[in-house]
Backbone as a chain_set.jsonl record, in Angstrom:
{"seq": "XXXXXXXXXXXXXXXXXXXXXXXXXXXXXXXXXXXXXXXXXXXXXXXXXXXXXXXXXXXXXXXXXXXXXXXXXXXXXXXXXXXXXXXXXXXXXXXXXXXXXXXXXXXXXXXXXXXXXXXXXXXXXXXXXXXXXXXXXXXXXXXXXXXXXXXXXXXXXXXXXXXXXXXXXXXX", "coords": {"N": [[0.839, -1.16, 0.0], [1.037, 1.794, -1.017], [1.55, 5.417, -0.225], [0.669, 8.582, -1.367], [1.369, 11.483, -1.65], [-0.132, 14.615, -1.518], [0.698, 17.825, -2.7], [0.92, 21.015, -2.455], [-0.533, 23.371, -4.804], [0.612, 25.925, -5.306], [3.055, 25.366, -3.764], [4.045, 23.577, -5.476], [4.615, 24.402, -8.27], [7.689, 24.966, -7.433], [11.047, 24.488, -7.525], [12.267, 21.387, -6.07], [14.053, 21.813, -4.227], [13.644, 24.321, -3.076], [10.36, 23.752, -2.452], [11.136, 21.323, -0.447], [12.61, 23.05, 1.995], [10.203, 25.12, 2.805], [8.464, 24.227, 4.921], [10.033, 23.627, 7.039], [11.425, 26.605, 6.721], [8.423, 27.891, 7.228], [8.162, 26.758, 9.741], [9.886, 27.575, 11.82], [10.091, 30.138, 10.915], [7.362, 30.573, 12.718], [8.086, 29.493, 15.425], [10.333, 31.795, 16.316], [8.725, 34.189, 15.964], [6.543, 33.344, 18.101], [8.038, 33.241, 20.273], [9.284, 35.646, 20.551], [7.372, 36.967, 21.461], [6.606, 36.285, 23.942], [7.892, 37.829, 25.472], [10.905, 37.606, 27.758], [11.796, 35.562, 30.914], [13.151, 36.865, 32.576], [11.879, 40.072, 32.436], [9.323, 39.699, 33.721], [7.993, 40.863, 36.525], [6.476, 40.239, 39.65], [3.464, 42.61, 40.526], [2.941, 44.202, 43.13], [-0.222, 44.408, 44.774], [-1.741, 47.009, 46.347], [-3.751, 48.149, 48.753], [-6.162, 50.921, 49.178], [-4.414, 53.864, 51.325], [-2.297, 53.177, 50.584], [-1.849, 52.873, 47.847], [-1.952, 54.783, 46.724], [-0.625, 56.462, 47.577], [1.998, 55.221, 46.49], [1.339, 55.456, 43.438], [2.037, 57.947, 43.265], [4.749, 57.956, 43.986], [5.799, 56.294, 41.415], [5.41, 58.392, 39.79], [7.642, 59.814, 40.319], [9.682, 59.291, 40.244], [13.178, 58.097, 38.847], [14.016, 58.594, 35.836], [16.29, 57.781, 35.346], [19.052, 55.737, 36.85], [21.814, 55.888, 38.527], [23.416, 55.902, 36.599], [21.501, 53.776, 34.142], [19.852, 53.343, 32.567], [15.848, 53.491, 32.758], [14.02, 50.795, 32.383], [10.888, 49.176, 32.335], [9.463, 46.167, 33.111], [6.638, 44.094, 31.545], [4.207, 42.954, 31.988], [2.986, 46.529, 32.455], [3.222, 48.437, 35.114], [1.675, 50.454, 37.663], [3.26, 49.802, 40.165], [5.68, 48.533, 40.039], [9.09, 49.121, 39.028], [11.913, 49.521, 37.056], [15.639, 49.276, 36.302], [17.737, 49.167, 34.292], [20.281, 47.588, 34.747], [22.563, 45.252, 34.645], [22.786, 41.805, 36.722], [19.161, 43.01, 36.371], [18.111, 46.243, 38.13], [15.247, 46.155, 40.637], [12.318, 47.632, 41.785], [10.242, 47.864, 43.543], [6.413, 48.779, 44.805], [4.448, 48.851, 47.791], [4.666, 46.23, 48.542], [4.196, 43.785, 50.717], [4.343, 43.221, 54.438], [7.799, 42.607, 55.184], [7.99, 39.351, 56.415], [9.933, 38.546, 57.937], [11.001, 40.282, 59.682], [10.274, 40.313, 62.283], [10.746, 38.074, 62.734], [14.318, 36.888, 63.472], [16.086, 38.101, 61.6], [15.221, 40.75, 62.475], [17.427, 42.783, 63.11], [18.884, 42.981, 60.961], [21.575, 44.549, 59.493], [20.577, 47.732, 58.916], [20.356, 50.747, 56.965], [19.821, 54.791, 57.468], [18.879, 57.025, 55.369], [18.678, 59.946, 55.058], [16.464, 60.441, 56.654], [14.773, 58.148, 55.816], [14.658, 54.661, 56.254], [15.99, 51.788, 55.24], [15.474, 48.497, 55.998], [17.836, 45.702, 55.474], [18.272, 42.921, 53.406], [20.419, 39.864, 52.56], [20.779, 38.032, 49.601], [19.969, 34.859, 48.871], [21.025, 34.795, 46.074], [23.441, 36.042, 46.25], [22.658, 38.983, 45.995], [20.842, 41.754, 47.423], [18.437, 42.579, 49.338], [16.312, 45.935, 49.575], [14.012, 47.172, 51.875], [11.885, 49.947, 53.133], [11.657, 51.166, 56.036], [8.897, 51.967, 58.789], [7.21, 53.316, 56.847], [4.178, 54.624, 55.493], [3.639, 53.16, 53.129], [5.217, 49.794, 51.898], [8.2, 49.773, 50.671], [9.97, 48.118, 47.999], [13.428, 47.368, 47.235], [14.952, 45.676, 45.071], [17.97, 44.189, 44.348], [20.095, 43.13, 42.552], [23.2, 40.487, 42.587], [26.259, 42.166, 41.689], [24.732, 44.163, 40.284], [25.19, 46.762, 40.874], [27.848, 48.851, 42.286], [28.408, 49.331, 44.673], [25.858, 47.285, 46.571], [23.753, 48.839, 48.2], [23.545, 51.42, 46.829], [21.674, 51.795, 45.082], [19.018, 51.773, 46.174], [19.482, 53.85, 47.951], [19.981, 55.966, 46.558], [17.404, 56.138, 45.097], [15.745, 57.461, 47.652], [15.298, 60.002, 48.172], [12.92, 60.582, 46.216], [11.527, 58.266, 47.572], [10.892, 59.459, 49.871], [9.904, 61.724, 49.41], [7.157, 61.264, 48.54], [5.938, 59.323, 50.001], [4.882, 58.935, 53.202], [6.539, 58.841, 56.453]], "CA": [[0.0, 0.0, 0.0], [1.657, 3.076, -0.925], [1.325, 6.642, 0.235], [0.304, 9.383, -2.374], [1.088, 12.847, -0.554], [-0.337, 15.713, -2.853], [1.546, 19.376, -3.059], [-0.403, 22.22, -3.04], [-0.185, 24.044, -6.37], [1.691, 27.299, -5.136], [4.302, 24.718, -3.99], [4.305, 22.573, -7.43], [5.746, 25.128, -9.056], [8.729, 25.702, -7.193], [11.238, 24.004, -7.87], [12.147, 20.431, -5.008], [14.591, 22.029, -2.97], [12.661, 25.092, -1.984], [9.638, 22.879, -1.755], [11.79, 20.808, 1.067], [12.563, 24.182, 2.813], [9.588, 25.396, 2.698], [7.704, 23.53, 5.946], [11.361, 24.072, 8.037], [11.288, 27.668, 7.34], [7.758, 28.552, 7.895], [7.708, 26.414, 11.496], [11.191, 27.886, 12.196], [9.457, 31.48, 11.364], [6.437, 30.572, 13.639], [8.555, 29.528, 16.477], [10.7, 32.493, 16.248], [7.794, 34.883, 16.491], [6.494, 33.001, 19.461], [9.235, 33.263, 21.329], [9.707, 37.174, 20.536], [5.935, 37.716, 21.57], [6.251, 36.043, 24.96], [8.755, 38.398, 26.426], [11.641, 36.769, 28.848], [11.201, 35.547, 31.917], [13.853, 38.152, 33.304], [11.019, 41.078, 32.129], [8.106, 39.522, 34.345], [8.294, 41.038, 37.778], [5.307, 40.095, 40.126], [3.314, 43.3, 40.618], [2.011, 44.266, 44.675], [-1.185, 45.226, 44.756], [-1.748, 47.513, 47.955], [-5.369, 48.972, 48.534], [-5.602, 52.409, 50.11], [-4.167, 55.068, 50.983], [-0.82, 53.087, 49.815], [-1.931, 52.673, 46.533], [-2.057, 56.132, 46.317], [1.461, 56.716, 47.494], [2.888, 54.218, 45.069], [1.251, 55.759, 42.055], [2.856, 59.205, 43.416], [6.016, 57.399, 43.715], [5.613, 56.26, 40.146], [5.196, 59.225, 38.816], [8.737, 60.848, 40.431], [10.634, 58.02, 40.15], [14.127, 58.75, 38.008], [14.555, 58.123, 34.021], [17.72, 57.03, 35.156], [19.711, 55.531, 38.327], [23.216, 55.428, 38.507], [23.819, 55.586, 34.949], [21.205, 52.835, 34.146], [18.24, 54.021, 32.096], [14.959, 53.243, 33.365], [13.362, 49.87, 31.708], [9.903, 48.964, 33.143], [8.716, 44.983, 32.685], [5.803, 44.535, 30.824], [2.938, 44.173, 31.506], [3.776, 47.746, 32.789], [2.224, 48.465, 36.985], [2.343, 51.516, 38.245], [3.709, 49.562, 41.236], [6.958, 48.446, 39.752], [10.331, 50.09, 38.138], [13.242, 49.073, 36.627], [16.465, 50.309, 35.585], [18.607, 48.58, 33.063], [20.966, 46.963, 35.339], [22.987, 43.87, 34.574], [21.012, 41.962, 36.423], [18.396, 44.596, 36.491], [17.723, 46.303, 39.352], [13.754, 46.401, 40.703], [11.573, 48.676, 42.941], [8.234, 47.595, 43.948], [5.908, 49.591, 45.916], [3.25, 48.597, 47.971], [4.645, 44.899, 48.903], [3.32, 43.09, 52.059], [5.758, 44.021, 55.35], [8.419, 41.385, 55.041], [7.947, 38.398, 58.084], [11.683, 38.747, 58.398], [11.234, 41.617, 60.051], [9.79, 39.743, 63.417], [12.128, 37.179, 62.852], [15.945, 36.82, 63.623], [16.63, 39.072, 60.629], [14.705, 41.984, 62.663], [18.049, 43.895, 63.537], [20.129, 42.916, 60.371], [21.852, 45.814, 58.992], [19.142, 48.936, 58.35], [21.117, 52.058, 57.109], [19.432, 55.32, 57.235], [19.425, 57.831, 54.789], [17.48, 61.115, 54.914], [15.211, 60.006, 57.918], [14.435, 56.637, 55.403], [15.173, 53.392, 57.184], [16.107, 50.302, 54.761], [16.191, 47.249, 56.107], [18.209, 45.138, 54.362], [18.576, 41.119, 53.336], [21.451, 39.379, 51.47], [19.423, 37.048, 48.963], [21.011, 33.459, 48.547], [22.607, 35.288, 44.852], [24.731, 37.082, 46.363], [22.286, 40.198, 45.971], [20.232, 42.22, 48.299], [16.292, 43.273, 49.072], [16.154, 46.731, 50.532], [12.506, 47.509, 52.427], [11.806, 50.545, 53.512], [10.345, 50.209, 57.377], [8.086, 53.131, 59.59], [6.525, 54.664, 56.032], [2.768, 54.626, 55.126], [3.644, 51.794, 52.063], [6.638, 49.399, 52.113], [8.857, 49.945, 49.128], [11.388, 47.078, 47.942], [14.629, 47.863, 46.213], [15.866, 44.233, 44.587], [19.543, 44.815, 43.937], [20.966, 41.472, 42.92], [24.711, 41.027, 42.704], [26.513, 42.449, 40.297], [24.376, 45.302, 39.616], [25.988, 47.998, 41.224], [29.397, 48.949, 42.904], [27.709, 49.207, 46.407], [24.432, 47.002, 46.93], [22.814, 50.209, 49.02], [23.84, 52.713, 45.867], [20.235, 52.28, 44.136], [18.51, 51.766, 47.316], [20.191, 55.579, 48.55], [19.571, 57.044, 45.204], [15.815, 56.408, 45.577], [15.439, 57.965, 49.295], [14.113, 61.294, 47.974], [11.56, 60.074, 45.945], [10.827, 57.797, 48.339], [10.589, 60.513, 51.109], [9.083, 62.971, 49.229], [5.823, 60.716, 47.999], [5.721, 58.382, 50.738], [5.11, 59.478, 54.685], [6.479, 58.452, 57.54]], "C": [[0.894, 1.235, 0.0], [0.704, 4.443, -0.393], [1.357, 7.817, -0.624], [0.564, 11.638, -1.052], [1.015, 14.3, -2.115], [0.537, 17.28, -2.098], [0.529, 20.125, -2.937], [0.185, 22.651, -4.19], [0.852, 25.188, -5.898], [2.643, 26.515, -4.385], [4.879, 23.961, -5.277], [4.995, 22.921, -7.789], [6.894, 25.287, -8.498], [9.587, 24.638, -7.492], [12.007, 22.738, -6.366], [13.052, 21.35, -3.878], [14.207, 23.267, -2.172], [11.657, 24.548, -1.614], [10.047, 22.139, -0.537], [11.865, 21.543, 2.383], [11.726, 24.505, 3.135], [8.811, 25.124, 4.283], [8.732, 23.816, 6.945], [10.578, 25.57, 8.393], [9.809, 27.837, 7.871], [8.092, 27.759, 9.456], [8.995, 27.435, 12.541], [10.587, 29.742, 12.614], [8.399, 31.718, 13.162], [6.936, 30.645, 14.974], [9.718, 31.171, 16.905], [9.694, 33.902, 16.405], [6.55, 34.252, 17.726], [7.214, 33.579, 20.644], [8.975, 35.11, 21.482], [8.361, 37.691, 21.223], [6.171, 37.507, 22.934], [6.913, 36.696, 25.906], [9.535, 37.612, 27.406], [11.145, 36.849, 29.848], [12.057, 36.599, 33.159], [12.592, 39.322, 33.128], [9.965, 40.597, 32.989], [8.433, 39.453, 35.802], [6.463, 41.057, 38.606], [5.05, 41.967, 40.861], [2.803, 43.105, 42.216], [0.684, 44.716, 44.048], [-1.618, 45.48, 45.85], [-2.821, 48.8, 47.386], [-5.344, 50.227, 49.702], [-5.417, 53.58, 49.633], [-2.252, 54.657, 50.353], [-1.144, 53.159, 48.442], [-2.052, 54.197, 45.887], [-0.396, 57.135, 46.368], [2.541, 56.276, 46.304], [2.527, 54.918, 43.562], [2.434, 57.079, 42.088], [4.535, 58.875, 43.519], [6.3, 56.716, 42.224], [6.486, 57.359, 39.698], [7.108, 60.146, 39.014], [9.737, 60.092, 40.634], [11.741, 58.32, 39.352], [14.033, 58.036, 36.524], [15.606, 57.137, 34.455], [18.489, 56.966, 36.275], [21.013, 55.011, 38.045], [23.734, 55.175, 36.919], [23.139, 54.639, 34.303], [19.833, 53.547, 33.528], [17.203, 53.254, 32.415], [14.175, 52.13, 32.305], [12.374, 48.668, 32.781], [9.937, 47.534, 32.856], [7.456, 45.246, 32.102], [5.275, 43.092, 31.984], [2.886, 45.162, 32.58], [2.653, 47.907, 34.154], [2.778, 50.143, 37.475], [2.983, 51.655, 39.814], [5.091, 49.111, 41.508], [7.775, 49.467, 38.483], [10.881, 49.156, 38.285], [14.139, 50.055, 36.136], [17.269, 48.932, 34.767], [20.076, 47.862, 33.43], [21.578, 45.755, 35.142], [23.181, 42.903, 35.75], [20.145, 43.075, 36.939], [17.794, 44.872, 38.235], [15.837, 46.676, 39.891], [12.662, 47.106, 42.011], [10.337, 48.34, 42.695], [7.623, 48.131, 45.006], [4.627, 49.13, 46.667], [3.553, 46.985, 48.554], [3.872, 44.666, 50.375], [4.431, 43.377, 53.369], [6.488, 42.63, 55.361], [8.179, 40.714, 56.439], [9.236, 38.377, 58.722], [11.951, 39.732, 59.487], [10.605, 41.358, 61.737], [10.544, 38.808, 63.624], [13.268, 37.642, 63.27], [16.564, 38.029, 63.093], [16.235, 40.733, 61.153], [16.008, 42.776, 63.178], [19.552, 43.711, 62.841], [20.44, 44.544, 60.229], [20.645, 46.868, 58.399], [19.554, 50.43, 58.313], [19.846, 53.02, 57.23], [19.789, 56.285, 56.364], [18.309, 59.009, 54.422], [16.745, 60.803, 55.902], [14.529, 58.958, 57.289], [15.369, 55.723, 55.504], [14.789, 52.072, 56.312], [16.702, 49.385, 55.573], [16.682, 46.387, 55.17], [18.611, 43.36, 54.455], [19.479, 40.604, 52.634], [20.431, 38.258, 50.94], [20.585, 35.698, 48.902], [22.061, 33.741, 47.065], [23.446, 36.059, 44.993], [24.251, 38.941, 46.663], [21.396, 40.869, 47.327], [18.75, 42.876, 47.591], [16.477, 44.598, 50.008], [15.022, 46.987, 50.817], [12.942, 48.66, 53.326], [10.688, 50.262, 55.321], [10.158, 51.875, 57.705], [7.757, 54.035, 58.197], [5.24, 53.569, 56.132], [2.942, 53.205, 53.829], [4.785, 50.978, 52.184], [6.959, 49.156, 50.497], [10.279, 48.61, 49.488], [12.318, 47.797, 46.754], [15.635, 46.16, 46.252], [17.789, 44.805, 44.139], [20.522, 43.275, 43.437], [22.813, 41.744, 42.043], [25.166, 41.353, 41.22], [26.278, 44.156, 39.744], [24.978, 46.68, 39.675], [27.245, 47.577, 42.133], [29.016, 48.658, 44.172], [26.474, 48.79, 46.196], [23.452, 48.236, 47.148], [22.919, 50.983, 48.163], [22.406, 52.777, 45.512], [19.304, 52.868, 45.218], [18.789, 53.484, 47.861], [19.613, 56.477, 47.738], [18.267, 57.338, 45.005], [15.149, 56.59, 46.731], [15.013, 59.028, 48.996], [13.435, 61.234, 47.397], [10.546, 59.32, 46.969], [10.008, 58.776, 49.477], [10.023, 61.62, 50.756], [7.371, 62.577, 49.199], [5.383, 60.204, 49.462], [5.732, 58.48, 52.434], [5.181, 58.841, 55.534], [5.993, 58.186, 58.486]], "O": [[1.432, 1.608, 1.042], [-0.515, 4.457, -0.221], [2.527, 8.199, -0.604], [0.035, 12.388, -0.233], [1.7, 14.653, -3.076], [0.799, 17.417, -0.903], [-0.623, 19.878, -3.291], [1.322, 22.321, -4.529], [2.005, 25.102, -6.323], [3.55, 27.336, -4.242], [5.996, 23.914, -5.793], [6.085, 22.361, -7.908], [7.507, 26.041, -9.253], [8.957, 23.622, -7.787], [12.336, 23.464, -5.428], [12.626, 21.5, -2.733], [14.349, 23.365, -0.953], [11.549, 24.574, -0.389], [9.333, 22.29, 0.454], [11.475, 21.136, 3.477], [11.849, 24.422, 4.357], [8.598, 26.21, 4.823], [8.234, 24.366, 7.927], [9.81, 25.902, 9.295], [9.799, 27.949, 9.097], [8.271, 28.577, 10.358], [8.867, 27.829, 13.7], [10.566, 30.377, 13.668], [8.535, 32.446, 14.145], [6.53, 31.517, 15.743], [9.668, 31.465, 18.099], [10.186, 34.732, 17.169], [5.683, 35.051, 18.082], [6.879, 34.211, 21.647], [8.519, 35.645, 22.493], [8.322, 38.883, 21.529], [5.993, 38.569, 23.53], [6.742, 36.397, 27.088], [8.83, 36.813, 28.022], [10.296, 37.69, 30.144], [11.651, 36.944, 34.268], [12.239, 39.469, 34.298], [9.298, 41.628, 33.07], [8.95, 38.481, 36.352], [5.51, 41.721, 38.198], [5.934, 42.565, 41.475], [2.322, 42.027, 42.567], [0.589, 45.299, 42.968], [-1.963, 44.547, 46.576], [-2.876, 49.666, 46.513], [-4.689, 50.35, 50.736], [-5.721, 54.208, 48.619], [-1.37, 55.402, 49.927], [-0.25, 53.769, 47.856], [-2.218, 54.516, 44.71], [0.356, 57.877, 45.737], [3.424, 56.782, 45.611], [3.355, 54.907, 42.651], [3.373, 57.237, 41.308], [5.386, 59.65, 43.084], [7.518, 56.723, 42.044], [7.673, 57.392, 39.371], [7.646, 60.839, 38.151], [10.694, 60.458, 41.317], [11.301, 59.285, 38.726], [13.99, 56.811, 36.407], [15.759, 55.987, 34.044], [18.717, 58.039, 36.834], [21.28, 53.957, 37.468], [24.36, 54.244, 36.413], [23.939, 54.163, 33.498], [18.99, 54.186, 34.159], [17.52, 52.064, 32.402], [13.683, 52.675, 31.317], [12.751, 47.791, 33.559], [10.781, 47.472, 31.962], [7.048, 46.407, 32.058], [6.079, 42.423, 32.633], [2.737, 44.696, 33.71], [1.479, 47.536, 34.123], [3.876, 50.694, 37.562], [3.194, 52.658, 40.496], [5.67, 49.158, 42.593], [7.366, 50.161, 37.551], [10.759, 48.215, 39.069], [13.875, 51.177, 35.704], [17.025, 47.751, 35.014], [20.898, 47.61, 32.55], [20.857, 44.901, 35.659], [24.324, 43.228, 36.07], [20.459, 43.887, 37.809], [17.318, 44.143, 39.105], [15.306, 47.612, 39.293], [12.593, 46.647, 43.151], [9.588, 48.553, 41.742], [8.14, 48.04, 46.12], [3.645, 49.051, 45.93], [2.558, 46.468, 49.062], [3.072, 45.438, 50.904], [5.504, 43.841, 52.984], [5.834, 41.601, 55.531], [8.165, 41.382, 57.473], [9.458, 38.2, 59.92], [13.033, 39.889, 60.052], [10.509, 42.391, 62.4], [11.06, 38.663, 64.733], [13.337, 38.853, 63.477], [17.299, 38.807, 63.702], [16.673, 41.734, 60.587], [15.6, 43.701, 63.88], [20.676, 43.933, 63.29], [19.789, 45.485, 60.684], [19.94, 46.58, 57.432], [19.291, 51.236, 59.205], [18.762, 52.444, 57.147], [20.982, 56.59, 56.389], [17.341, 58.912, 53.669], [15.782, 61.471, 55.524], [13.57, 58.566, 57.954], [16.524, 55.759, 55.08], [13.758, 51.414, 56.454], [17.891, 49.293, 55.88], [16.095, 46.244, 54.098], [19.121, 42.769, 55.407], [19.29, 41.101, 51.524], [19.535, 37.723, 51.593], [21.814, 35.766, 48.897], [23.189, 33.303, 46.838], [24.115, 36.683, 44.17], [24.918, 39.831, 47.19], [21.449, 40.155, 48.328], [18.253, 43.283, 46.541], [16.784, 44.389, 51.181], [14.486, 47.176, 49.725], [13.922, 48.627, 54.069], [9.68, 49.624, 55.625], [10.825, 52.794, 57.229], [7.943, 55.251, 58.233], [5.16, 52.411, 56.54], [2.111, 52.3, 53.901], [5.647, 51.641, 52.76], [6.346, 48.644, 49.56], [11.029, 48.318, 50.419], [12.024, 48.487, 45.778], [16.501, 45.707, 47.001], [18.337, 45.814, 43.693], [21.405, 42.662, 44.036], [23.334, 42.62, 41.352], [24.737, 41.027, 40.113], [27.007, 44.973, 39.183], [25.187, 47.479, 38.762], [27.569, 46.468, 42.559], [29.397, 47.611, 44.694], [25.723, 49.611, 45.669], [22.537, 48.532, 46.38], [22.146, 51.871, 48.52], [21.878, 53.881, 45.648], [18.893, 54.027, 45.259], [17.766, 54.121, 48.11], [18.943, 57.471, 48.02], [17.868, 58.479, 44.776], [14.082, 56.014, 46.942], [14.01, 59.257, 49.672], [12.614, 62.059, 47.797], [9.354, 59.535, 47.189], [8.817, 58.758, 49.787], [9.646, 62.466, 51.566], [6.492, 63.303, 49.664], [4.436, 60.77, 50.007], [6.753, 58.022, 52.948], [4.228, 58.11, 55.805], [6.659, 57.733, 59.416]]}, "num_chains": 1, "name": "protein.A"}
């Protein structure tokens, strides 16, 4: 019993070895615009959502947030929150506003290192990569500043650099 496999006509004509190609490239295309649509999984930062009068802080912290930190131009994740930032950091560095108050903070970890700067009080965590979480403690919303290693010269540099935004939007 043989197997009869018909052509379509606008392949017929071509001549066999683009016909061969033909089924490669398009799947090759398809997968290739897949991929490009789904954005990396570095770009998908879980958004807070904090009801209130934080959610009102955080947008205002949004809005005065810098273009650019430490030389690092400002590149949001998608799908875009007016509760997270980014800057362009190798790996990138991330500010989320509005998180939940870390449990750490009743725990053991309650009297790691917590610089101040401006009358704003980060506590701070070393993450298992080497990087750090800064949380802001005693404001009206709790702001995180991800910093993972690498990104900057000093961990605390981004974290510092966003203390007058923070302190201007966000009340003690």
């Amino acid at each position: 019993m043989a197997i009869e496999l018909r052509v379509p006509r606008a392949l017929a004509a071509l001549p066999a070895p683009i016909r061969w190609l033909a089924l490669p490239l398009a799947l090759t295309c398809t997968v290739v615009v897949l991929l490009g649509s789904w954005g990396s999984a570095d770009d998908q930062v879980a958004a807070p959502q904090p009801g209130g009068k934080a959610a009102g802080y955080c947008r205002a912290l949004a809005a005065a947030l810098p273009r650019e930190l430490l030389g690092h131009a400002r590149k949001d994740p998608s799908p875009a929150s007016p509760y997270v930032a980014a800057w362009d950091t190798t790996p990138r560095t991330v500010l989320r506003c509005g998180v939940d108050r870390p449990e750490a903070l009743d725990g053991e970890h309650a009297k790691d290192w917590s610089p101040t700067v401006d009358d704003v009080t980060w506590w701070s965590q070393k993450l298992t990569d080497g990087g750090y979480r800064f949380v802001t403690t005693m404001r009206a919303a709790y702001v995180e500043v991800t910093v993972p290693a690498g990104a900057a010269a000093n961990p605390f540099d981004p974290a510092a650099a966003l203390t007058g935004a923070v302190k201007a939007t966000i009340p003690g």
